[in-house]
GUZA-385553 format. One record per residue (C-alpha): residue in one letter; x negated, y negated, z. Coordinates in nm, 3 decimals. Each point is the difference from the previous one (the first is absolute). Layout:
% residues N
PAPA, A, X, Y, Z
...
This chain:
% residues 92
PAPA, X, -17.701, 13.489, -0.936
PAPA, X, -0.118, 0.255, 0.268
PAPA, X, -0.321, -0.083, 0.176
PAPA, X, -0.006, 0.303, 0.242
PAPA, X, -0.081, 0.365, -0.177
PAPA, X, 0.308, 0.197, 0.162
PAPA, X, 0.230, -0.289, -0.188
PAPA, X, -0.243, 0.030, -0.328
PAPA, X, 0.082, 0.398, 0.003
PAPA, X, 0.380, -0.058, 0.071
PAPA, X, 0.030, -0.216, -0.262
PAPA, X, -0.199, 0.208, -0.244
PAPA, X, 0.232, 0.299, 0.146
PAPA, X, 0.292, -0.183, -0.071
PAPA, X, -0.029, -0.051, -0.327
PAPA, X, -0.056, 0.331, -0.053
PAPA, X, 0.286, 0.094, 0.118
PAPA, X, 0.192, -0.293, -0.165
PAPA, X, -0.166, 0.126, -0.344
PAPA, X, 0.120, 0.343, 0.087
PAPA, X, 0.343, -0.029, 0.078
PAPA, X, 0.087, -0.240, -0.339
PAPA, X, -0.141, 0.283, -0.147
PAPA, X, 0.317, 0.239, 0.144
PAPA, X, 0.231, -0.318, 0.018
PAPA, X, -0.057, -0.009, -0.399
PAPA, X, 0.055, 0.338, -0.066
PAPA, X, 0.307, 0.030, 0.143
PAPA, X, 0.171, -0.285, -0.155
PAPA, X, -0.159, 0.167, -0.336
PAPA, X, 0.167, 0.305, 0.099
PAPA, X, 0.327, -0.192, 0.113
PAPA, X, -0.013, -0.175, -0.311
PAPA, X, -0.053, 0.290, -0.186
PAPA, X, 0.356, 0.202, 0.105
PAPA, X, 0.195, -0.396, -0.040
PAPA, X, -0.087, 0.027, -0.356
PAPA, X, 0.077, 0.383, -0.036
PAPA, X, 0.363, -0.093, 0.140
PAPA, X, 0.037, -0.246, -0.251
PAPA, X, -0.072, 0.185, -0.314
PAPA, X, 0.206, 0.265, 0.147
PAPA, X, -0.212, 0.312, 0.005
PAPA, X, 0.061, 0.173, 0.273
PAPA, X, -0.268, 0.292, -0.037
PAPA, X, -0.266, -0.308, 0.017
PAPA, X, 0.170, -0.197, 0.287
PAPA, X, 0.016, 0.338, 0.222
PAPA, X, -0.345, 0.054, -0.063
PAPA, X, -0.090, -0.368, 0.023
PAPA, X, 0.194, 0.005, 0.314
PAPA, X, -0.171, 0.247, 0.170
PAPA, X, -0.343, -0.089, -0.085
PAPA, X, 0.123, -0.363, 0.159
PAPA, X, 0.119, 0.148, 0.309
PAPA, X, -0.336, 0.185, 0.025
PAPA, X, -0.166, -0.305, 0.014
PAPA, X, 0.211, -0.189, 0.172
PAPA, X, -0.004, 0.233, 0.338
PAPA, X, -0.396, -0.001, 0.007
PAPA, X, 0.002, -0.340, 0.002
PAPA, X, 0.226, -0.047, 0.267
PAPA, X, -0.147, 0.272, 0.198
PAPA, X, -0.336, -0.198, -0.054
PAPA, X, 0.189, -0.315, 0.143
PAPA, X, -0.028, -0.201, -0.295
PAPA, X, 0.393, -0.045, 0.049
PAPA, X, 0.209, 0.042, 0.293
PAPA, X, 0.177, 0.352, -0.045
PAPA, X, 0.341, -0.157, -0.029
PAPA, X, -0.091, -0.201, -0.332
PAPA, X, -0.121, 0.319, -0.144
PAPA, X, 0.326, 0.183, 0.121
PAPA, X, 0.216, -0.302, -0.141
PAPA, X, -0.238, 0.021, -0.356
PAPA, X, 0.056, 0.368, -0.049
PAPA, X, 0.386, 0.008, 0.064
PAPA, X, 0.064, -0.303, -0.222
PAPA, X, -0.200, 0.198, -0.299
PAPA, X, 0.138, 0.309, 0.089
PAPA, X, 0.389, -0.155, -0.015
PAPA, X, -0.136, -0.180, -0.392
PAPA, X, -0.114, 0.319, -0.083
PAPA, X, 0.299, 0.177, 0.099
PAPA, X, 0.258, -0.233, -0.131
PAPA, X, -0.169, 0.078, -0.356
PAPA, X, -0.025, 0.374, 0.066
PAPA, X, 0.420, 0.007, 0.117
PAPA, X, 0.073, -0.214, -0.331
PAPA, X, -0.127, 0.207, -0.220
PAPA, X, 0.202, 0.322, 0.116
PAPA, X, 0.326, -0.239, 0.009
C-alpha cells in the first residue's frame, strides 16, 4: 500500500484509468461480437452496418492507446474479409 500522497494519487489515478479503458475494451468486443454473429446468420445489411459501427469503435480506441494500432488494423481487416466473404456469396 502507498504511504507517500504522490503514490496514494497515482494509484487512485490509475484505477481510473484502468476503470476507464475496460469500459472501451468492452465495447469493442460487444461491437466485434456483434458483426461475428451478423456473419453467421448471414444478413449482410446487419453485418455491414454492424461492421461499421465496430470499426468506429475500434479506431477510437486505438487512437486512445487502449491497443497498439496494429491489433486494431489486424481486427478490422479480419471482420472486414468475414463480412465480405458473406457479401461475395450471396451474389455467386
Amino acid at each position: 500500500m502507498a504511504h507517500h500522497k504522490d503514490a496514494i494519487k497515482r494509484n487512485r489515478q490509475n484505477e481510473q484509468r484502468r476503470m476507464r479503458n475496460r469500459h472501451y475494451r468492452t465495447m469493442m468486443r460487444n461491437r466485434v461480437k456483434a458483426v461475428r454473429a451478423a456473419v453467421e446468420s448471414g444478413n449482410v445489411e446487419t453485418a455491414q452496418t454492424a461492421l461499421r459501427d465496430a470499426m468506429s469503435v475500434i479506431h477510437r480506441v486505438a487512437g486512445k492507446g487502449i491497443i497498439h494500432k496494429n491489433q486494431a488494423a489486424r481486427r478490422i481487416s479480419r471482420l472486414n474479409k468475414a463480412v465480405k466473404k458473406l457479401a461475395l456469396g450471396d451474389k455467386a
